[in-house]
N, C-alpha and C positions, 0 to 999 in steps of 0.2 A: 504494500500500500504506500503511495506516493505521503509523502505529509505536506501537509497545507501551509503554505507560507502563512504570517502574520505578521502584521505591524500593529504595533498599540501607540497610542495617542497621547497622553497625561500617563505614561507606564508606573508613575509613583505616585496617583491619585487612588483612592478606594477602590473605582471602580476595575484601574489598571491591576493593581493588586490582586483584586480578587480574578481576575482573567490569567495571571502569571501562574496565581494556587491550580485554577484548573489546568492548565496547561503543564506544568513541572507532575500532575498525577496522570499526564494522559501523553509523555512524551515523544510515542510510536506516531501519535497522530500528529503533533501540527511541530512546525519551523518558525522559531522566534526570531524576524528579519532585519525589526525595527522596534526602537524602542524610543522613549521622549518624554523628558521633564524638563523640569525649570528652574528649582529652586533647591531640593531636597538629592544633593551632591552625591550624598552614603549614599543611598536607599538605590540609584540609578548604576551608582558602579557597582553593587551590591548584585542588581537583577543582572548587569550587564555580563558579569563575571560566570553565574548561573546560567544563562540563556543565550551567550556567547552571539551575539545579533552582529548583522557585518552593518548596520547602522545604528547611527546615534541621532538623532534630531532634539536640535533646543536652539531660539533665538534669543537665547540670555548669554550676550557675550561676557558675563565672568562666569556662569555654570562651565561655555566652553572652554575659558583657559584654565581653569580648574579642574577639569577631567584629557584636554589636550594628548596629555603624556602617558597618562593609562589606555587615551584610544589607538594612540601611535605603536606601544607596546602590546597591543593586544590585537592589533591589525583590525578594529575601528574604524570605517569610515564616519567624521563626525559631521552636521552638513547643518545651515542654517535657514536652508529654502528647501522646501517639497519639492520643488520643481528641478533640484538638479537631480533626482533621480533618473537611472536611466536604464532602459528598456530591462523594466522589472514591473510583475503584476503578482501584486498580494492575493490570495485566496481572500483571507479575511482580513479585515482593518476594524478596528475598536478606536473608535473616536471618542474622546475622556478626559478633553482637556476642560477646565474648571473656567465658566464664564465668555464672557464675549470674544476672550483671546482664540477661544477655539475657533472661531467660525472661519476665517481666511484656511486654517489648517488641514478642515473638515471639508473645503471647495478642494483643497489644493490636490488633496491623496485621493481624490474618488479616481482621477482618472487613472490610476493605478492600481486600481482595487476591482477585483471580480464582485466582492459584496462590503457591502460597511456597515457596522452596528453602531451607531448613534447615542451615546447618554449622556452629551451635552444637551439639554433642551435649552439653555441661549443661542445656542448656534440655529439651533430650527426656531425659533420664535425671532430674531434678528435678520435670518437671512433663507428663510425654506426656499423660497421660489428661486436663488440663486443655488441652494444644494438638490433642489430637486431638479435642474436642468441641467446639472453634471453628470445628476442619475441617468439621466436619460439619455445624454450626448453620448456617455462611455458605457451604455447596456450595463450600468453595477445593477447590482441586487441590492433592497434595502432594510435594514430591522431594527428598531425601535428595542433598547434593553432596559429602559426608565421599567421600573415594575408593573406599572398601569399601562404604560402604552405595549410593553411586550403583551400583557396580558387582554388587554384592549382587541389588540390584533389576532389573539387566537379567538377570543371571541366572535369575531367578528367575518372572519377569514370566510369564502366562499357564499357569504351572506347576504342577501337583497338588500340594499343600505337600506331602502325604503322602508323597510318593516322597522325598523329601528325606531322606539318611542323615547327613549330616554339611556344615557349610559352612565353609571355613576360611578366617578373617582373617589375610590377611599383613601384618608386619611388617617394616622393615629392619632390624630389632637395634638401632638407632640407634646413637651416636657411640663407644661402646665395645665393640660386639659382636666376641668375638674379639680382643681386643686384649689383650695379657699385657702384664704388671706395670704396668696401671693399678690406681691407691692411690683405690678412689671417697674416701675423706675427704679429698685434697688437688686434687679436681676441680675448676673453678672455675666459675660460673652460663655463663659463655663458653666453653668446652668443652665444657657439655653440651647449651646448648643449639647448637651447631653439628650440626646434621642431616645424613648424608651423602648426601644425596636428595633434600629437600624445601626451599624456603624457606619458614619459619613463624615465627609470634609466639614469643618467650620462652618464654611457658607450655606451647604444645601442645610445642615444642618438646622440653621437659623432661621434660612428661607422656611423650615417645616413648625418651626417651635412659633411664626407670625400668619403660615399658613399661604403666603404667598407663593410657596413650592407650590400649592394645589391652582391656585390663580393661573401663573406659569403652565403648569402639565395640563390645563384646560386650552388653552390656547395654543401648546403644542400640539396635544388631540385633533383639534379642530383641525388645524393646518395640514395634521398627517393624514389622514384621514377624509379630508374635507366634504366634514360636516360642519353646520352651524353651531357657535359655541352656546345657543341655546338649549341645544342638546345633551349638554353636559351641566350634569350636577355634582357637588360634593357630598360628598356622605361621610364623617366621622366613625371609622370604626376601630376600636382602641387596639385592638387582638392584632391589627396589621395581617391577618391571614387571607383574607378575600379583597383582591386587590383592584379589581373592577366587575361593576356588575352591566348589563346589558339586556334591559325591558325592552321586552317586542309587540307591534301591535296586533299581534295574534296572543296574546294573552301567556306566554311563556317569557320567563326571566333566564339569563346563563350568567353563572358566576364563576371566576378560577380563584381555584384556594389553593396555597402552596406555604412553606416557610417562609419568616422575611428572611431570607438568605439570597443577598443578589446574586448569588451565584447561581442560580436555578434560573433564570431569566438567561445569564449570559451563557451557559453551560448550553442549552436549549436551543438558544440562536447561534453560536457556533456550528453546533449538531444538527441545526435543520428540525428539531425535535425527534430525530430517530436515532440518539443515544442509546446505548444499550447500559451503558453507566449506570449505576446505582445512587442517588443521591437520597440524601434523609428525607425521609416524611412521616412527621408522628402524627396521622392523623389517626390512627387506633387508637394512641394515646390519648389524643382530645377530643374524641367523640361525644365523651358527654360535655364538653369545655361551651361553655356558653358563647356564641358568637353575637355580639353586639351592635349596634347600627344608630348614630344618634344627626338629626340632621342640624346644621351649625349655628350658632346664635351669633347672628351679626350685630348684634352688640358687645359680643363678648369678642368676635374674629371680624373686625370690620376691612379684616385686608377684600375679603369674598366680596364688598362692594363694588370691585374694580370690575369686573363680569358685569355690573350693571350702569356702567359708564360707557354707553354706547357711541358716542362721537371721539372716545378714544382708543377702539378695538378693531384697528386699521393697522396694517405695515408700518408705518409709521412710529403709532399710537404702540402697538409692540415691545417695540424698540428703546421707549421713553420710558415703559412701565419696567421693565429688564434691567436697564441701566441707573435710572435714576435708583431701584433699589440697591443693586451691586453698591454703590457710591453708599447711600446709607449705613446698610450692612458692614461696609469695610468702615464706617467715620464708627460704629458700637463694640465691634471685636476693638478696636483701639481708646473705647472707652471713652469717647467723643460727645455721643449722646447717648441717651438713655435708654430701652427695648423697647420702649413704649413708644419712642418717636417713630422707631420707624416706619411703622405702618402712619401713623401721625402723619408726618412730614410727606409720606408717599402719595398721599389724599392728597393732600394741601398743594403740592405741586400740578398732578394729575389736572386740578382742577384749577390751577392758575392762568391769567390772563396770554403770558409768555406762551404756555403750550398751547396752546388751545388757537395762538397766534400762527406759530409753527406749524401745527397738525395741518392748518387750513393751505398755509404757502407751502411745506417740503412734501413730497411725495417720495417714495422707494422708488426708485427706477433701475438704478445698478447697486453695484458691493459699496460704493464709494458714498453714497446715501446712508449706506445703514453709518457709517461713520462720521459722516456729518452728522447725522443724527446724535450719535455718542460724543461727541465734543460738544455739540449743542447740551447738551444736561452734564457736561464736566464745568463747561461754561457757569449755565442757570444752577449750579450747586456750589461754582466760586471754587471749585475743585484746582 
């Protein structure tokens, strides 16, 4: 059996990690070709050492004089652009870089790639209609590993959209859900981002603990799938076990339940789903385990308001709600503002005269918009 090239994307992010675990258990199959971080030095010469990749990719010129002489010693090629590869095609590609930075990275390797697994959702909510035209320029194959949208799309797969009544993205409430006499202004960036579920970066982290992650993966949904984000509701479910549900107008519901272990989503989409792998599943164990369902109180999660801001859920309007959060998020991990601003301040903006200015004169037309765009709210935040 031939093995499958790969390239990973953020190879020292969560999501990279867990794709390197499956990968070091399942050797015979796949060829680690490419690897890529940014900032986390160890961890990269670490994998690199491991998984012996004839590439390095990082556009952090001091990561690369920092590893220079371990790639030169170790016959490394190290390279700072996608595009000087050459006449090389990955089987698989895991795109995993954290934020807006991924999205050039995520256009750049498609046309290298036979298929690419996606769990950047800044990159699809910033720029889909530029990576879904690369899909289609270089015949890739596409798959969605975000837990909802993998699961989304089994759901959904060889399905009449039309019957489609409603599809609900769960969420676990994250780290305060239910919790009395939490003070969110005396929160700290380490309480919120502690996930009762999931292990993840800082950011998604905090994106989950304000609920704006589910904001985000509604809007990615729509895009991927393109359906109306009307169609998409949130549903609180604390168990993290049933990751998307899918009401049809023929009176049958489908739901996937699995471990929160991303590794079942990525393991899945590597394999096409006809692994023969064994992975955990204690669902004999929880059979009697109560499965719960609570729908959100936008007084208590007013980030869910943004879904109801219609004049700003345009390509555009995307962009501003993505970024302008990123920017928040990064001024709280630094202790800047408070956890409670940020959803605050992200209203407040959304709805300021500036954007609202903007929405109406910028439109998306190429790569070089979605960026305008992002200086535009580096600008309007004094960044």
């Amino acid at each position: 059996m031939i093995k499958k090239k790969i390239c990973i994307l953020g190879s020292t992010g969560s999501i990279g990690r867990s794709t390197l675990e499956i990968i070091s258990k399942n050797k015979k199959d796949f060829d680690v070709v490419l690897l890529s971080g940014n900032s986390n030095i160890k961890l990269l010469i670490s994998q690199a050492k491991k998984f012996k990749p004839k590439y390095i990719y990082s556009n952090n010129f001091y990561l690369t004089q920092k590893i220079k002489y371990f790639c030169i010693t170790n016959n490394i090629v190290i390279i700072n652009d996608l595009n000087l590869l050459n006449k090389i095609k990955f089987d698989i590609t895991v795109s995993a870089i954290s934020g807006i930075a991924g999205l050039l990275p995520t256009i750049n390797i498609i046309k290298f790639s036979k298929k690419i697994l996606i769990a950047n959702k800044e990159s699809i909510i910033c720029g889909w209609k530029f990576i879904f035209k690369e899909i289609k320029k270089y015949n890739c194959s596409f798959g969605p590993i975000d837990s909802e949208h993998f699961s989304i799309q089994s759901l959904i797969e060889n399905k009449n959209k039309n019957l489609i009544k409603t599809i609900y993205i769960t969420a676990s409430g994250g780290p305060f859900f239910n919790k009395k006499n939490v003070n969110l202004k005396t929160v700290t960036p380490m309480q919120a981002a502690k996930h009762p579920k999931w292990k993840m970066g800082k950011k998604i982290s905090i994106d989950s603990a304000t609920l704006i992650n589910k904001v985000l993966e509604v809007i990615e949904a729509s895009l991927i799938f393109k359906l109306p984000i009307n169609k998409f509701k949130i549903m609180i479910h604390p168990e993290s076990l049933v990751h998307a549900i899918v009401q049809f107008k023929n009176g049958l519901s489908s739901m996937l339940y699995y471990e929160n272990d991303m590794k079942i989503p990525i393991l899945n989409s590597m394999y096409n789903n006809f692994s023969n792998l064994t992975v955990k599943n204690d669902f004999d164990k929880r059979i009697s385990q109560k499965l719960s369902f609570y729908r959100p109180n936008l007084k208590k999660i007013p980030s869910i308001k943004i879904l109801g801001f219609n004049k700003i859920l345009n390509e555009t309007g995307f962009v501003l709600i993505n970024v302008v959060n990123e920017i928040l998020v990064e001024r709280f991990l630094k202790k800047k503002i408070f956890f409670s601003d940020i959803v605050k301040k992200l209203l407040n903006v959304l709805n300021s005269k500036k954007v609202k200015n903007f929405l109406k004169n910028d439109k998306i037309k190429n790569i070089q918009d979605v960026f305008k765009a992002y200086n535009f709210c580096r600008k309007l935040m004094k960044c």
